[in-house]
Structure formats: C-alpha cells, structure tokens
C-alpha atoms as one frame of an Amber mdcrd trajectory, in Angstrom:
protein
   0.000   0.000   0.000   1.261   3.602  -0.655  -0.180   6.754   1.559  -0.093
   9.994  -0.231  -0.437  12.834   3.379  -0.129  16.176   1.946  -0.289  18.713
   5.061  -2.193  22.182   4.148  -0.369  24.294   6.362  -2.672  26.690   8.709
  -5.748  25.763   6.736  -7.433  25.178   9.572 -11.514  25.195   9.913 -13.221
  26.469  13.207 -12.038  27.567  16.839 -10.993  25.096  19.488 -13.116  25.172
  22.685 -10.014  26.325  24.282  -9.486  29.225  21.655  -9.917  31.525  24.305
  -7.058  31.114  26.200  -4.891  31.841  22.898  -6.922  35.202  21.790  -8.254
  33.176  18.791 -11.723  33.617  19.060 -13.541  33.473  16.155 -10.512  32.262
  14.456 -11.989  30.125  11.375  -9.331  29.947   8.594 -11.196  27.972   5.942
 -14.669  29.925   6.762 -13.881  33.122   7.228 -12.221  32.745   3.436 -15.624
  31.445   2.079 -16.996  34.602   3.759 -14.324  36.905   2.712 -13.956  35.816
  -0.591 -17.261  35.133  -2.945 -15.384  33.707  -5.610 -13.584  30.739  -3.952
 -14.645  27.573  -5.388 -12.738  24.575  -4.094 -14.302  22.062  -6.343 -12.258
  19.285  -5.328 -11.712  19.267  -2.005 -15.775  19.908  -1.860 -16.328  16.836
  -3.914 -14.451  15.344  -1.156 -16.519  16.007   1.587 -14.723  19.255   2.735
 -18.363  21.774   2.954 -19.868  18.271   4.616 -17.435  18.489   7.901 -19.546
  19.189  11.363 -19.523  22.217  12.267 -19.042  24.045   9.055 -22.070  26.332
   7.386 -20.626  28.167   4.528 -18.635  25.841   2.693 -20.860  24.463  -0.333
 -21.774  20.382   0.857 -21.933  17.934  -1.912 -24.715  15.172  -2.016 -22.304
  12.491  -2.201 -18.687  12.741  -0.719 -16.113  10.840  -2.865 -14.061  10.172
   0.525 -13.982  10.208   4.201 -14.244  13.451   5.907 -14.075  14.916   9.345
 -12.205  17.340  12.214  -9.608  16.613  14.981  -9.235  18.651  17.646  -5.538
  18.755  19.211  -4.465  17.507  22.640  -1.116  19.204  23.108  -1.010  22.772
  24.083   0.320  25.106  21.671  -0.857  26.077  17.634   2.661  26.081  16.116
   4.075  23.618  12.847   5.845  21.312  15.426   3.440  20.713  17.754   0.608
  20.061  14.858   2.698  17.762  13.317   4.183  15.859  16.210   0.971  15.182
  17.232  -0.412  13.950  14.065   2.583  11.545  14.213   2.050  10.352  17.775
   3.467  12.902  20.049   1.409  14.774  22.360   3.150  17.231  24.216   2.442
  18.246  28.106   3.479  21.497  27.968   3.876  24.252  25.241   7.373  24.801
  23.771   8.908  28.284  25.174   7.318  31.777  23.498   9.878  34.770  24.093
   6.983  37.667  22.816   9.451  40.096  24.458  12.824  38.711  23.120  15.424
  36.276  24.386  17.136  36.863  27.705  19.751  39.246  28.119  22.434  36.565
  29.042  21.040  34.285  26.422  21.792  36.299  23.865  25.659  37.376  25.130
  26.599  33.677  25.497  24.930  33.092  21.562  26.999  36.256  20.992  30.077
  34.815  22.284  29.622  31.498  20.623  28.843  32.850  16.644  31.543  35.983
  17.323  29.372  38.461  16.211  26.774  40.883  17.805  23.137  40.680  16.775
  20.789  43.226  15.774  17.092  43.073  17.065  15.891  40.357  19.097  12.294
  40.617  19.367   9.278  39.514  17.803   8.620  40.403  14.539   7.246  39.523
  11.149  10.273  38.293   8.835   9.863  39.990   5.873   9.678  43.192   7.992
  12.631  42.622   9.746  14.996  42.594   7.297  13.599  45.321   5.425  14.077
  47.498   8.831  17.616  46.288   9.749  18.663  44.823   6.618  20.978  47.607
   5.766  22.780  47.639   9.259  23.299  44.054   9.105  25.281  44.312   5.887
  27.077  47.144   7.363  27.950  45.709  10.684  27.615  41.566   9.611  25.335
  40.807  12.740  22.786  38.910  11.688  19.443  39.458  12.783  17.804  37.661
  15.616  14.005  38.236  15.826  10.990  35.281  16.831   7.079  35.164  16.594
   4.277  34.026  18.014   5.394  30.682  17.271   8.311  28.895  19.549  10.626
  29.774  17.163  14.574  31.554  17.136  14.858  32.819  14.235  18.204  34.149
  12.402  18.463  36.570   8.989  21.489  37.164   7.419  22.014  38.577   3.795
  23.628  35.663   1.747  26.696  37.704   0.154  27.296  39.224   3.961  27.083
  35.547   5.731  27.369  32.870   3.372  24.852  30.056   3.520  27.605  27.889
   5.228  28.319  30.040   7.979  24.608  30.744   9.221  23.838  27.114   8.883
  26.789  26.689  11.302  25.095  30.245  13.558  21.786  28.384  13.488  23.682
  24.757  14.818  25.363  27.054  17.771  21.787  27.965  18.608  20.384  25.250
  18.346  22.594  23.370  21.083  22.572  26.625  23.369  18.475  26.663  23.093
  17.767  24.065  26.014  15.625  23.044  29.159  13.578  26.395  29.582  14.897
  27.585  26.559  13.699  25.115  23.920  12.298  26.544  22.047  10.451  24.260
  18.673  12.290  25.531  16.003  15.965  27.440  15.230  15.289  28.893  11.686
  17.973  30.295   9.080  16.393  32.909   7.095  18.625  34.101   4.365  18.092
  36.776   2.312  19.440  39.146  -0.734  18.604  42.612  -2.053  20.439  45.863
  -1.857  18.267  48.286   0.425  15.531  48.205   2.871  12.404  48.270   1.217
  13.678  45.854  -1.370  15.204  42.521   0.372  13.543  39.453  -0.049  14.462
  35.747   1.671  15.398  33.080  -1.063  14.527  29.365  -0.653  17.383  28.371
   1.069  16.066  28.510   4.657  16.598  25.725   6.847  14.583  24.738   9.869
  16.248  23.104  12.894  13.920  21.450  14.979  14.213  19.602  18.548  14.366
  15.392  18.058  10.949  14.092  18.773  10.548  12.717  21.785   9.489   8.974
  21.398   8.802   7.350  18.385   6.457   8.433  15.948   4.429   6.400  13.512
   7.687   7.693  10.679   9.558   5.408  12.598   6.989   2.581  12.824   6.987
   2.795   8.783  10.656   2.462   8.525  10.621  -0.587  11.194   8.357  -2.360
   8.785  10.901  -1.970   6.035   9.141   1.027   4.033  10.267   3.988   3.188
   9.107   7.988   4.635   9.544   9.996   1.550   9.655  13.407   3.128   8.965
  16.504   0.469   9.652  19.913   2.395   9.894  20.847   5.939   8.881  17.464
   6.723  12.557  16.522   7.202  13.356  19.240   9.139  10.031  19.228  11.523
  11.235  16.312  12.455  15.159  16.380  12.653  15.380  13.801  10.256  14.271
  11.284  12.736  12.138   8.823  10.694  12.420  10.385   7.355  13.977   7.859
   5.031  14.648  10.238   2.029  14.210  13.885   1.587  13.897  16.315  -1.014
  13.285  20.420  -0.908  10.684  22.470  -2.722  10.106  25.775  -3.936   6.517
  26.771  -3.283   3.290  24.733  -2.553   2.665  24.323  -6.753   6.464  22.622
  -7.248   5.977  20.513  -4.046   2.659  19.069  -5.649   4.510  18.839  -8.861
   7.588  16.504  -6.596   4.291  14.540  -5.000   2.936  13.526  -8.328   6.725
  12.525  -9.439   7.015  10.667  -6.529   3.920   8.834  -7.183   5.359   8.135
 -10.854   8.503   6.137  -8.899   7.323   5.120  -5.460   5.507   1.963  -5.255
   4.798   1.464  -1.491   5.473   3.548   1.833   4.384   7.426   2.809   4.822
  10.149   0.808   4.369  12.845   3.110   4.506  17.030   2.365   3.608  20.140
   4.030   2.702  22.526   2.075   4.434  26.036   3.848   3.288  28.711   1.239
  -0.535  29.407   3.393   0.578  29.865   6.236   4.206  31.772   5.438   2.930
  33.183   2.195  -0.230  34.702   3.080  -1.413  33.420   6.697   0.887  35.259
   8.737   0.589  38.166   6.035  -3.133  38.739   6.808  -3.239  38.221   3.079
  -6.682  37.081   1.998  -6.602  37.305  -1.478  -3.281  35.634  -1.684  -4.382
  33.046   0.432  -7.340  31.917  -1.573  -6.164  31.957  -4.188  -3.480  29.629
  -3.053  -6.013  27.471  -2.259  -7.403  27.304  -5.525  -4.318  26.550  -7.465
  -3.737  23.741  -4.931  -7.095  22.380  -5.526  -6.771  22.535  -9.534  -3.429
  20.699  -8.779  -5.016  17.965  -6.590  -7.666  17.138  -8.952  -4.289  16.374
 -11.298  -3.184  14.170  -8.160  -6.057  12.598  -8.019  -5.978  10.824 -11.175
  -3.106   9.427 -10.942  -4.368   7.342  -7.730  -3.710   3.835  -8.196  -5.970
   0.953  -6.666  -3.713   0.686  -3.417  -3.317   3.896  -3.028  -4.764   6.319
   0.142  -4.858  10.016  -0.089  -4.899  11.994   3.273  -4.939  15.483   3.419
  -5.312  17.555   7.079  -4.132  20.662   8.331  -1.663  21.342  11.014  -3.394
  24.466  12.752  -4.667  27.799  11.806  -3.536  31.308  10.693  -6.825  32.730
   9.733  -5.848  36.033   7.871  -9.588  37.561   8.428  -8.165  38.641  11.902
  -6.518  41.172  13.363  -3.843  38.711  14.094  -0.947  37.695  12.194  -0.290
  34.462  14.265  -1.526  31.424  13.961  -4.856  29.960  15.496  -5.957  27.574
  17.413  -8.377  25.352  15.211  -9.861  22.139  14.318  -8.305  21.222  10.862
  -9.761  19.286   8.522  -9.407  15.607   7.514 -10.012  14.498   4.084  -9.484
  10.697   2.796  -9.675   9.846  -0.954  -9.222   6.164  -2.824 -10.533   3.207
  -4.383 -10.739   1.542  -1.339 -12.526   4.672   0.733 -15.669   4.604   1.751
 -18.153   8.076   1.724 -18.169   8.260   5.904 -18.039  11.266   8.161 -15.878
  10.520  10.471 -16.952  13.102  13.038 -14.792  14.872  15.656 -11.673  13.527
  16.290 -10.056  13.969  19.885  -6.717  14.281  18.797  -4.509  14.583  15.840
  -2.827  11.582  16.653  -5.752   9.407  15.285  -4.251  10.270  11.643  -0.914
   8.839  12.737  -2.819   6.008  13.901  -4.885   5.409  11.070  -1.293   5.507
   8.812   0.397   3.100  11.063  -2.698   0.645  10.922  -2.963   1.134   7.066
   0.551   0.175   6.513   0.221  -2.443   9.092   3.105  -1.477  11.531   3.180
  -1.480  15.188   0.961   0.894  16.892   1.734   4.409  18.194   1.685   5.645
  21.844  -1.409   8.447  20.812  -4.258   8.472  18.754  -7.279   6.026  18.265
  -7.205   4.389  14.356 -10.674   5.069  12.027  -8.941   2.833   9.522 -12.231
   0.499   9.987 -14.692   3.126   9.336 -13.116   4.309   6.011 -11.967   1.216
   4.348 -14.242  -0.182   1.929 -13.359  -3.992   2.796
C-alpha cells in the first residue's frame, strides 16, 4: 500500500473550545475565506466532503462525498508547525514549547553572541519579511545577523547571503540550536537568508533551513521504517522532524512545485508514505493577513489535486489535514488555534463522516494501521470506518 499525506499548512476550519485562552476567538481559517472571498470555489476538495465536515455552514456540501471526511481537535497545548505535526505523528506534548513575545534573555543572547563571534541586531518579535527590510541595511554594514521570533516557539536568524554565506549561518543556526535548552527550547531554530540591496527591497530566497528539537518517542515515521518502508519526506517534513524517521528527503520551492515533486514521486514510489507540508498558506499569506493571496493559493492547490487525483492507483490512500490555523480575516498575524480538517480519498474509501476527532494523533494512527506497523503511543485508528473492505 502507498499513503499519499499532503499537510495544508494553517488551513485550519473552526475555533478550538479552548481558543480563548490563545486570543483566537472566532478564528476560522477555511470559513472566514468562504466569507471573505465570494469567488472561492474549491471544487475538489468539496467533492471530497470538505463543505460536509460538522460544524461548518458556509462551505458548499456535496450530495455524495467521494471520501472520508471529518475534524480533529488537538491535545497538546500550543498552535505552532511542530506541535501540529508531532501530534499527528504520535506525540502529544504536556506542555507548550517556550514563546519569548518580548525577546530572548539578556544573558542568552551574550553567550549566543560569544559562541557565533558576532553581535546581533534586534531580538524581538517580529514579522520576517519586515525585519529585514528594517535592519537589513545595518546588518550588511555591521555583519550581525538578525535575531528576531514570533508568536510561534521559534529563534529565528536573517542574514544577507553575500554578507554571511549560507555555510556560515547554517553553522550560527547549529550554535543555537545546542545553546536553546531546558527552559529555553524553544520548537524551532530557523535560518532565514536573504538578498537585495536596500531596505524596502530585500527578499528571503529558498534556502532557509529549519532546525527542529528530536521528537521525543517514536512516531508512527519510525513505525513505517521498522516495517521496512520507506518515509519519503517533500519539504519541511525533514526538518520538523530532525530527520528522525524520514527515510529520504527532497526540498521544494513553493506549494505548486511541491505538488509537482508529490505527483513525481507517485510516478517512482511503489509502497510507503509520501508525506509534504505545504508552507506557502501559512508563510505566504497566513501570517501576512493576506486574503486574497491566500485563496487563491487554495485554488491553485485544488486545480493541482484534482491532477493528483488521477493518478491514484488501486492501493493507493490520499490523506490530506491541516496542522493548525492562521486565519488572515483577523486582526492577528499568528496562527490559530483550530480544528483542521481531515479528508481521505481512494478506491478503497468509503463516503463516511468521520466526526470529531479527539486528537490529531488518530491520523498517525490510522497511517500506522494502514501500513500495518506497530501501533503508536497516541491516537485512536478510524482505519475500519473508512476502508471499503
């Protein structure tokens, strides 16, 4: 059997009952863009059963799903990449990773100072793309790269690429990575590179470079590669993980060239997970408040998974689900806390709702009990309900 998993990044679809307690209410990524946007037809992902999800009342339902379709809610505290996809693999976390809204301590930062040999501009939270375009001309006169993080657990470092070569804030980014511990540890180190000549005109190139925490136990990835298959990781998969699990990895562009590496995949792989997140809604235009952008990133997806779809072969399972939210509709520019959505396409897939999930882990579960490995720790398996024995 082979297991297409494409992750829509921050296409989430309604508030968590515990919304509250992260300033997301009314947070509904996929609903407020229905509202906000008249002319977004999703034809595919409605054919699938996407309007016919509980909950949701302005999504367009079809009479007859051509898959399995439902919500999870998430267990582990937090909204951020890591988190959402740990927990869809197995993990569920007991407490949040670190947020540093008002910047990394003082003596953090001198002993990160100390270990790189080179002072750093900003530290403090702040979009990216801003960032550089603020201190992007100090940095290339003093070569301090810029330190800045979000409202995700993330440490994030931008350096022009003809100031620091790629090389050397790889090597920053490892130094901060094994300085970032115990109260500190924070999900993600990220290198954000960029080029451009002035502020107002730098822009980061594709050569960014996540550096995540190892999971902490075993994930269904690993069950997979136990069995003898193979995790085909397209994107940040590979880093979101550390590698751990990931059998072979290859990098992408934007969300319409990591469809185009799915469907290539599909043309070579014969058994195992091919598994993607797709980044470009939730960098792109989530975090951007960008609701034009973001729709219409759905659409192209959607006209590019109807291509998918064709090419699905009798053994084949398509699973597509979100990791959180980043509704752009809001006043906020960080992500939400949100259901996402599950959708299930293939020969063998019957038209079920499969209702509210507790916890993202059930998707791992459902993989591992597809593919027939050992269980995972998390997560209860609705392999039964959608497989048309």
């Amino acid at each position: 059997m082979r297991i297409i998993w494409i992750v829509i990044d921050s296409v989430g679809i309604g508030e968590l009952p515990d919304a509250n307690l992260y300033g997301d209410e009314g947070s509904n990524t996929l609903g407020n863009l229905y509202k906000a946007m008249p002319k977004l037809k999703l034809p595919n992902m409605e054919k699938l059963g996407l309007g016919n999800i509980q909950g949701v009342s302005n999504i367009p339902r079809t009479k007859i799903p051509a898959g399995a379709f439902g919500k999870a809610g998430q267990k582990s505290p937090g909204k951020d990449t890591t988190t959402g996809h740990w927990e869809m693999a197995g993990i569920i976390l007991e407490k949040p990773f670190p947020l540093f809204p008002n910047g990394f301590p003082d003596s953090f930062i001198q002993e990160f100072q100390d270990a790189i040999g080179r002072k750093v501009l900003g530290n403090y939270a702040a979009s990216g793309t801003e960032i550089i375009n603020i201190l992007g001309e100090k940095h290339m006169e003093t070569g301090s790269p810029i330190v800045y993080t979000s409202g995700d657990s993330v440490f994030q470092i931008a350096a022009h690429e003809d100031v620091i070569p790629l090389k050397e804030l790889y090597s920053i980014c490892e130094k901060a990575r094994e300085l970032l511990k115990e109260d500190l540890a924070v999900g993600r180190v990220i290198a954000r590179p960029f080029t451009g000549s002035k502020n107002g005109d730098f822009v980061r190139t594709a050569n960014r470079h996540d550096y995540a925490l190892d999971p902490f136990h075993d994930t269904v990835l690993n069950r997979i590669e136990d069995k003898g298959l193979k995790v085909y990781g397209i994107g940040k998969i590979h880093d979101i993980f550390n590698g751990y699990g990931v059998s072979e990895s290859s990098k992408m562009n934007d969300n319409r060239h990591g469809m185009l590496k799915v469907m290539e995949h599909m043309k070579i792989v014969k058994e195992g997970l091919i598994f993607i997140n797709l980044v470009d809604f939730d960098m792109k235009f989530g975090h951007r408040n960008d609701v034009e952008g973001y729709a219409q990133a759905l659409m192209v997806f959607d006209e590019q998974l109807g291509e998918l779809m064709e090419q699905i072969k009798e053994d084949d399972i398509l699973i597509i689900n979100a990791d959180h939210g980043c509704d752009p509709t809001t006043a906020s520019t960080d992500h939400s806390r949100e259901y996402v959505p599950i959708l299930v396409y293939g020969t063998k897939i019957k038209n079920v709702d499969l209702g509210i999930r507790e916890s993202f882990s059930d998707i791992g579960q459902t993989v591992a009990e597809l593919l027939e490995t050992k269980p995972i720790r998390n997560g209860k398996s609705f392999a039964d309900k959608i497989l048309d024995h």
